[in-house]
Residue, then its C-alpha position, 0 to 999 in steps of 0.5 A: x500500500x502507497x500513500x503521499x501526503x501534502x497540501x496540495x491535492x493535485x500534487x499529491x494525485x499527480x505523485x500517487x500516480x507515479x507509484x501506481x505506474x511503478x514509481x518508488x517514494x523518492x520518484x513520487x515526492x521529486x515529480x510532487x514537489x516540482x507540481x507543487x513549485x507551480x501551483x503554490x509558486x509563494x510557497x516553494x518552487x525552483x528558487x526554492x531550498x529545502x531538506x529531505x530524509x529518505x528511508x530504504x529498507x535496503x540503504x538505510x536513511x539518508x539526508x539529503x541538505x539543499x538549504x540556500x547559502x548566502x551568496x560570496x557578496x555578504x558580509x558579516x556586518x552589513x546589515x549592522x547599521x540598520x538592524x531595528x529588532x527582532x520579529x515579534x514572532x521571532x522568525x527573522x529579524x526586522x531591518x530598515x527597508x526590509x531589505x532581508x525580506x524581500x528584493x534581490x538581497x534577500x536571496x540566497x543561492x537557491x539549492x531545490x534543483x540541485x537537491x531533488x535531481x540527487x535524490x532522484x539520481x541515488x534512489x529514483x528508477x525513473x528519469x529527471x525528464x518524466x519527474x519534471x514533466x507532470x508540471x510544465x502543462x500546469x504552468x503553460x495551461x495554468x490551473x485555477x487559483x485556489x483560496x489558499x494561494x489567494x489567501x496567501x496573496x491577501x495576508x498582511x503578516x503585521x508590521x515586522x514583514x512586507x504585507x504579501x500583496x506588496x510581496x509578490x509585486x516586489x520586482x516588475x516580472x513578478x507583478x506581471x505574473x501574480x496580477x494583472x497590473x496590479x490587480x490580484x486573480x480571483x479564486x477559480x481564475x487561472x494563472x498561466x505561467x507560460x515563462x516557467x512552463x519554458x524554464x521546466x522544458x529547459x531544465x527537463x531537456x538539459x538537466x540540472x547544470x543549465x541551471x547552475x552552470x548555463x544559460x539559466x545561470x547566465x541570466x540569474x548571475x546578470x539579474x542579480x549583478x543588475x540589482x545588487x544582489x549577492x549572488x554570483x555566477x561561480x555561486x551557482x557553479x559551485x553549490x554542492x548538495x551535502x549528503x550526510x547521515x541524520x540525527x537520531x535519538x529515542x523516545x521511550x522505545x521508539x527510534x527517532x531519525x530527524x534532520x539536524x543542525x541547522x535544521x530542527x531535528x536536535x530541537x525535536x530530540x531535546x523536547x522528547x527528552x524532556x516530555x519523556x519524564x512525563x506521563x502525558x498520556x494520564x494528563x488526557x488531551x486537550x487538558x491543561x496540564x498536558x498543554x503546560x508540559x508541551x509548551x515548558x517544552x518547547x520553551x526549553x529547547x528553543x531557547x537552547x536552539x537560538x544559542x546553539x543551533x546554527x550551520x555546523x560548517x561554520x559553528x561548533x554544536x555540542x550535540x551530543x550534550x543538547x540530546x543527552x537524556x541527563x540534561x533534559x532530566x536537570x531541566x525538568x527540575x529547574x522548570x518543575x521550581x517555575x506557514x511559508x513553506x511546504x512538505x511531502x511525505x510518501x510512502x511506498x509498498x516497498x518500505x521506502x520512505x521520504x519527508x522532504x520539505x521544501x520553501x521559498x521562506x516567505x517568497x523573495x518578490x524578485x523573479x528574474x525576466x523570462x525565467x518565470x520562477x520566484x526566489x527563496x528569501x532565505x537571508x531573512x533569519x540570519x543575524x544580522x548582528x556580527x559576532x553570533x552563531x547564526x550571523x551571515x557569511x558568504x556560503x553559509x545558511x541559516x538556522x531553521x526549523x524544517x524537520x523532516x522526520x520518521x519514527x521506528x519501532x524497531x526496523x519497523x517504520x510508525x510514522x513519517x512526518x514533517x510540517x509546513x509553516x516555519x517556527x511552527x514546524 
């Protein structure tokens, strides 16, 4: 029995569709995850990033991190002088003229491409072509705006962020796109984008380097050079997908494999540590009890994360201390005294499994005329303050809360799981 699970339901019929004909989970989520980048082009997409945990019963588990990385232009102080606070929900920080948020700055080298043609080249059976090919009549037909997109299109987040309607008209190819001059498509209307259907076939018919290395990177480097971006050309040509084991820790007698530093899967282990002392199914749910437990939690292990967590390449991360059982032991003694972004989990009547999610962050606004597709905004929850572990520097990323995960009892898959929504992943 095969199953998929996202927010989209076309995506998912479309990735279901794909095991039915033969196609494994990593086959499914790839062709899911480039529908999705069309029709929820704010969410995720190919100037996106993100991270995917794959399980095989065969090859074991394997992270597979496409997080953006700041471009070689950073520096470390150069949003200094105009750093205001951080954001009120603490995702990001709020500087003068929302440069970090949206427009070319906020960009960081997009890694969606690069990740899902690995994954597909070490556990995939079929071809980069058939898994893009699903996507490009969506986008040259158009589908029909669906109440979340325009929902998306209409929020206004409050005063730490650009409101979204100003968002996706940040940069003139954008606004030609999402409006009709300025004014937004109904819900049920459709939305060509005939650019990206090209840009699709492109990278269909020449693979992956067109864009890190071609044409398509020709225009991006130029695009960004134009607009003061800090994206070069030898940032494309040099953006390597790093392959590496996941996190793993216990919870009870369960096995728990998740995505660590700089993602959240350490947190996710520090906050299971701590409910473990607990019996919170005697609590019941919904209860108040149960609910404070969570949220001292949560409290917990996320003010660890803001002092710790960052990208390992760049900042030593005593792992092995934030997971150690005895130290969520102490902090239950001291307590005890006092969505921009979208996901895949698939299943298949193999045994293999993957939760990947993928983002834009909170969408750029900037596309790059004829390419068709908008950018990650990823540089907005670097730390614009030098001297911290999550400070910005050329070829790293920043801290996130994405945390592909899976749950085992024994060799037996219980659960795949991951989140959509930042912090609140």
């Amino acid at each position: 029995m095969a199953i998929i699970v996202c927010p989209q339901p076309t995506a998912a019929e479309i990735g279901l569709d794909v095991m039915r004909r033969g196609g494994n989970a990593v086959d499914a989520a790839v062709t899911c995850a480039f529908v999705q980048g069309v029709i929820d082009p704010q969410m995720c997409g190919i100037g996106g990033c993100g991270v995917m945990l794959v399980h095989s019963p065969q090859a074991g588990d394997t992270l597979l991190e496409f997080y953006g990385t700041a471009g070689s232009r950073v520096r470390e102080d150069q949003w200094e002088s105009i750093f205001i606070r951080e954001a009120a929900d603490r995702y990001g920080y709020v500087l003068e003229g929302w440069v970090n948020d949206v427009g070319y700055q906020s960009v960081c080298v997009p890694g969606t491409v690069a990740g899902l043609h690995e994954a597909l080249k070490r556990f995939g059976t079929i071809s980069w072509e058939e898994a893009i090919e699903p996507a490009i009549p969506i986008a040259r037909e158009g589908f029909p705006v669906t109440g979340y997109v325009h929902g998306y299109w209409t929020t206004d987040y409050g005063p730490d962020v650009v409101p979204n309607l100003q968002r996706i008209q940040a940069t003139p190819a954008a606004r030609a796109i999402y409006t009709r001059a300025g004014a937004l498509y109904a819900i049920g209307e459709r939305l060509v984008q005939a650019e990206l259907a090209h840009t699709l076939e492109r990278l269909a018919s020449e693979g992956p380097d067109v864009f890190y290395q071609g044409e398509i990177a020709d225009s991006i480097a130029a695009d960004f050079a134009a607009n003061g971006g800090f994206i070069t050309r030898e940032d494309l040509e040099t953006y390597r997908v790093n392959v590496t084991e996941p996190i793993r820790g216990t919870y009870r007698d369960l096995q728990v494999t998740a995505a660590g530093p700089p993602a959240g899967g350490l947190t996710l282990l520090q906050m299971l540590n701590f409910l473990e002392g607990y019996d919170i199914g005697a609590a019941g749910w919904p209860s108040t009890e149960a609910a404070r437990l969570l949220v001292e939690a949560m409290a917990w292990a996320v003010a660890d994360r803001e002092m710790h967590i960052a990208d390992p390449r760049f900042v030593d991360i005593p792992v092995g201390a934030l997971a150690d059982k005895q130290y969520a032991a102490k902090a239950r003694e001291v307590i005890a005294d006092r969505s921009d972004t979208t996901h895949i989990c698939v299943v298949d009547d193999g045994g293999n499994a993957v939760s990947l999610t993928h983002t834009l962050g909170s969408a750029s606004g900037v596309v790059t005329p004829g390419l068709g597709f908008g950018y990650n905004d990823y540089m907005n929850c670097f730390d614009p303050r030098p001297g911290r572990p999550n400070s910005v520097r050329p070829g790293k990323t920043r801290v996130t809360m994405m945390t592909p995960t899976m749950v085992f009892d024994g060799h037996k898959l219980r659960v795949c799981v991951g989140a959509l929504g930042g912090r609140r992943s």
